[in-house]
N, C-alpha and C positions, 0 to 999 in steps of 0.2 A: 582617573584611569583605573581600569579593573587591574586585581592581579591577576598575572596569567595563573597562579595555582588556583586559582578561586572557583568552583562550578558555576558554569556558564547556566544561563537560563534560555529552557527551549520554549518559542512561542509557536502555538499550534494551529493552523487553519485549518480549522474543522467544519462539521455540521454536513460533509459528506460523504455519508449521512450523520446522523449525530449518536446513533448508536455506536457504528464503527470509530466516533472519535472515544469516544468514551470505551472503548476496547481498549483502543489505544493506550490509552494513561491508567490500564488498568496491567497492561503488557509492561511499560516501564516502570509500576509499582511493585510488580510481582518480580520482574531481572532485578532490579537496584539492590545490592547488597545492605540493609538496612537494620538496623538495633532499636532504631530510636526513629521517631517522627520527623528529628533535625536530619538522620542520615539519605532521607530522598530527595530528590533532586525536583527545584521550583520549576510548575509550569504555569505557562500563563495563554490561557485557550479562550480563541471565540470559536463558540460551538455553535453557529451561524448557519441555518436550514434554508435561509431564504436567498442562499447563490441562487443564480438563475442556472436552469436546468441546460446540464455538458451534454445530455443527450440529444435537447432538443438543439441545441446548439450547435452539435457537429453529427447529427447524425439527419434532422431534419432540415437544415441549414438557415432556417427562419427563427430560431429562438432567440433572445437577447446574449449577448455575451455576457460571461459570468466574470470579463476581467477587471470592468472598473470595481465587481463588488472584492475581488479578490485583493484586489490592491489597495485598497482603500483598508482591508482587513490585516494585512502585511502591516501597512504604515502605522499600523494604531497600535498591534503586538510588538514593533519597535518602540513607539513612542512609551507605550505599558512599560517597557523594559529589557527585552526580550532580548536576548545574544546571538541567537541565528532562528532558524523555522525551521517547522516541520509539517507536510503537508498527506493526514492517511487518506488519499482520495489518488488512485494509478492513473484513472483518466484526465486529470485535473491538471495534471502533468504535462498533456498537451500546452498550459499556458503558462509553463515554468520559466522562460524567459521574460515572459509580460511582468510575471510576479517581483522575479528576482531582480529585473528592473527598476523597479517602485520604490526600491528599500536599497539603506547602505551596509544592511551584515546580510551576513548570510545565509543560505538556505541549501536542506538538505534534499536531494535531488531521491526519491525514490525508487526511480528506473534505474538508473545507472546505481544506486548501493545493493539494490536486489541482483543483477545483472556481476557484478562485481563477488556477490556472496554466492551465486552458483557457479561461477568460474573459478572461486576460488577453491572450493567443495568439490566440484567437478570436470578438473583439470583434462582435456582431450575431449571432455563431451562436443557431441557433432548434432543435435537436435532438442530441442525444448518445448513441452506443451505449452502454453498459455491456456491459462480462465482468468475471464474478464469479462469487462462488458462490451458490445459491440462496438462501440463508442473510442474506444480504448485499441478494439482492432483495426479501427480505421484510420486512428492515428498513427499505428505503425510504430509505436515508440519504442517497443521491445523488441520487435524488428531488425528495428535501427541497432539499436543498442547491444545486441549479439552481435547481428554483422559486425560490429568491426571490429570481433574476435573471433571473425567467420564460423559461429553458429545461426545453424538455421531453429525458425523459431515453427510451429502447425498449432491452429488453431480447430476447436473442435468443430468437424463439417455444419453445414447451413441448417438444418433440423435442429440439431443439438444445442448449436450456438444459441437457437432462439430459444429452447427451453432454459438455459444459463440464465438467460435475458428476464427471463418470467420469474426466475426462483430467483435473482436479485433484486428484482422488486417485491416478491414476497418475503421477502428477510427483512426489505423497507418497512410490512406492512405489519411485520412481527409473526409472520407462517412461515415455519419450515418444514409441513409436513412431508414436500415432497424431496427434501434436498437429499435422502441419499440414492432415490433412483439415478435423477438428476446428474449429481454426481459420479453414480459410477459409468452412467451409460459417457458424459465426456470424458472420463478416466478412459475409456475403453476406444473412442475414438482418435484420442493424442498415442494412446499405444499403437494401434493401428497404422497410424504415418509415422511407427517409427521414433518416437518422443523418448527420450530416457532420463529424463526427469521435468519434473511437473511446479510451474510457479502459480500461484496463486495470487494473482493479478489485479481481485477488487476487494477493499477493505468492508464491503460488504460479506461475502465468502471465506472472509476471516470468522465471521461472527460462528459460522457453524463448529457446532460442537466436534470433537473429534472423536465421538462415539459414531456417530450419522457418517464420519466420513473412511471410516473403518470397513476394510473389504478384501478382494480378493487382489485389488491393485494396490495393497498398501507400500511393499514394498517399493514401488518409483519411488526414487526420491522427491520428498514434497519441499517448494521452499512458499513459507508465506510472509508476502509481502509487508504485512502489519507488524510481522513478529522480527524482522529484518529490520525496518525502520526502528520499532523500540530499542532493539538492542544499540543500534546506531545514535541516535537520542542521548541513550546512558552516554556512550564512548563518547561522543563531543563534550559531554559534560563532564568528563576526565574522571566518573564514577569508575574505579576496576571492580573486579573479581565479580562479572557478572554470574546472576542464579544461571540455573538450568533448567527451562522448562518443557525440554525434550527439541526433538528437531526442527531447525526450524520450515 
């Protein structure tokens, strides 16, 4: 039996995409309070590209599901070792109950710890942007997940949405040239409906530099999903005195 003082080990389902996993464990290498190579916390990752596509899957509804691969991914990062999961994919989160079904530890639910860290941050807030991928809006997860602390969530209008849609697959393709028009023109439509503070909803969107996303909208509060989950990651693993690598 483990000791409960002992650091837990997080097991990662990654590979969507595999850049953003790899953000990832580079977001809790950089929080972890560390001296020494012993003092960071064991991960243990499948960085696994060949999920079947969440897009084609819930957005064209003919694509394979990605849950036997998910699960099957779950069951192995337990058998590895692994003390709970962590999953940097927003959209992927539609099949958090299929996952967390599969397995007998547990898993850290990304909507609801980012939904949790703007409520806490933003106590009386009445509206939230989301950027994500469309995929992601049609799930309604974040949706859901305000509502039932009666914030409403605005997504950036249908034009915009689709360039989001384009510049997350050019982050896939390793282009970011156009991410900070991009960027600011959806910053400016979530302000528009009203939005007072801004999540960052696909761990792909993470990947951009926060020189590119530097602008005239900086002030909204920004919260990013990747950099929520890392810090969350450390805290189960009973790591204290996390760094600071500015807001999340």
């Amino acid at each position: 039996m483990q000791d409960v003082n002992q650091e837990k080990i997080v097991g990662i389902i990654g590979g969507m995409g595999p850049e953003a996993t790899v953000d990832l464990m580079s977001r809790v290498i950089r929080l972890t309070p560390a001296l020494d190579d012993a003092d960071h916390i064991r991960c243990i990752v499948d960085n696994n590209p060949k999920v079947p596509s969440r897009i084609k899957a819930l957005i064209d509804g003919a694509g394979e599901s990605p849950v036997p691969e998910l699960q099957d991914m779950a069951r192995c990062l337990e058998a590895w070792g692994a003390d709970f999961l962590a999953m940097p994919c927003n959209t992927s989160h539609y099949y958090f109950q299929d996952i967390q079904g599969a397995v007998s530890i547990p898993m850290l639910n990304l909507i609801e710890i980012t939904v949790q860290e703007v409520l806490r941050q933003q106590p009386g807030i009445d509206k939230v942007g989301i950027l994500g991928s469309t995929a992601l809006i049609l799930t309604g997860l974040y949706q859901q997940a305000f509502a039932a602390s009666g914030v409403r969530v605005v997504y950036p209008e249908t034009a915009c949405q689709d360039r989001v849609m384009v510049l997350i697959k050019d982050i896939k393709k390793g282009a970011m040239d156009l991410a900070f028009p991009v960027f600011e023109s959806s910053v400016s439509s979530l302000e528009t409906q009203g939005a007072q503070a801004l999540v960052i909803a696909c761990t792909e969107l993470s990947l951009l530099p926060d020189a590119s996303l530097s602008s005239a909208h900086q002030p909204l509060p920004r919260y990013d999903s990747s950099d929520i989950l890392a810090r969350d990651i450390i805290r189960t693993c009973k790591v204290k005195n996390l760094k600071s690598i500015g807001p999340p």
